[in-house]
C-alpha positions in Angstrom: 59.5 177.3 48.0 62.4 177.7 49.9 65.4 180.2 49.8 67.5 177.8 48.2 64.9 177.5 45.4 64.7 181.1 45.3 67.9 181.3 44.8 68.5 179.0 42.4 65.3 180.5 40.2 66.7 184.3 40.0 70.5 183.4 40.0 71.1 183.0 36.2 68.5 185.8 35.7 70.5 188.4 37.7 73.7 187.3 35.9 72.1 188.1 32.3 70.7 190.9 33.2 74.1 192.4 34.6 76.2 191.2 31.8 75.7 194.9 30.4 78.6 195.9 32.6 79.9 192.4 33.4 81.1 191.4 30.1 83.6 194.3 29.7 85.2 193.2 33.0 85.1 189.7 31.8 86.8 191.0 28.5 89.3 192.8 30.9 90.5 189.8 32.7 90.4 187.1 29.7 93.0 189.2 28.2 90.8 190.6 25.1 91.0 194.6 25.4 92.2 197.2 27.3 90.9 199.3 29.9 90.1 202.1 27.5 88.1 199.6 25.7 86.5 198.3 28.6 85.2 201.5 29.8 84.3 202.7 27.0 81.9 199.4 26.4 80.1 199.7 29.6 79.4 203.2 28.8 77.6 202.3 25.3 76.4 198.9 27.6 75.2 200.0 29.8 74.1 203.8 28.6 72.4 202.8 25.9 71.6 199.5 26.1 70.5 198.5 30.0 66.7 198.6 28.9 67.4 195.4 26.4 69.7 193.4 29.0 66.8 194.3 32.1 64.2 192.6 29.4 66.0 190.3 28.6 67.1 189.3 32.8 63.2 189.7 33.4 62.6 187.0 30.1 65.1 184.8 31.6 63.5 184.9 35.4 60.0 183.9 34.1 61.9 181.1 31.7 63.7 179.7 34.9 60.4 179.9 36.9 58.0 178.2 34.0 61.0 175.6 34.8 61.0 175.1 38.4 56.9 175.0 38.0 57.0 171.9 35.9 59.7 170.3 37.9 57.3 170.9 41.1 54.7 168.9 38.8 52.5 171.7 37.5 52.1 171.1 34.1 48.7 171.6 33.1 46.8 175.0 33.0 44.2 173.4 35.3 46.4 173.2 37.8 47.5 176.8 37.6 44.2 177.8 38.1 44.1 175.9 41.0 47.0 176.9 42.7 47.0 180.8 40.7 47.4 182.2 44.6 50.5 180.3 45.4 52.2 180.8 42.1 51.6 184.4 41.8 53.2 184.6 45.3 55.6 182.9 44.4 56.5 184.4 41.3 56.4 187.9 43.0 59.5 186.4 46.0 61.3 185.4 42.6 60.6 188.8 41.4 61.7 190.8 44.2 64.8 188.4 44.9 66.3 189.1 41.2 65.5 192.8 41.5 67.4 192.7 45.2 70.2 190.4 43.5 70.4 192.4 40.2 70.8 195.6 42.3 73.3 193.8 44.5 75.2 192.4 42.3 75.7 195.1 39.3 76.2 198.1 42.0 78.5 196.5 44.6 79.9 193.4 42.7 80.0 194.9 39.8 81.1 197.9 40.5 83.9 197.5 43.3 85.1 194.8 40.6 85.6 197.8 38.3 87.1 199.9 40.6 89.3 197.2 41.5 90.7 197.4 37.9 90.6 200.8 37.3 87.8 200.6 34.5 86.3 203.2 36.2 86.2 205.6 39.4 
């Protein structure tokens, strides 16, 4: 697996699981609500609700590598078991590459983004 793959596993999972204070942001610039109404979203988001889009993020990394698994040709349970060693370290660089990304990407990204557009301080 290389970092390309890597990246290309945990990228879509890091987006869903930061759309908690993404989408008000996205709101913001698409013209649908105000800043009022775009802080005020994150803070039911991503108060309330980060548990369910982290599940959700974590769903949608295991998805994406079940995925890239049967595109590398391993399709068949027996073949798990034979490589169980390989998968599981790969699985856990996928895990700890969406957990880095997620963490990048919701409290720097994310976050100067918001700043940027005075959603929040």
């Amino acid at each position: 697996m290389t970092f390309k793959d890597v990246l290309k596993v945990s990228g879509i999972p890091v987006l869903v699981a930061s759309l908690c204070c993404l989408s008000p942001i996205i709101l913001l610039l698409l013209g649908f609500g105000t800043v009022a109404i775009a802080g005020s979203l994150t803070d039911v988001l991503y108060g309330e609700y980060k548990w369910v889009f982290r599940g959700v993020g974590l769903a949608a990394l295991v998805v994406a590598y079940v995925v890239y698994l049967r595109r590398q040709g391993v399709c068949t349970l027996d073949q798990v078991k034979r490589e169980r060693n390989k998968i599981l370290n790969q699985f856990l660089i996928v895990l700890a590459a969406g957990i880095l990304g997620y963490m990048f990407f919701l409290y720097v990204v994310v976050h100067y983004a918001g700043v940027w557009l005075n959603i929040w301080k």
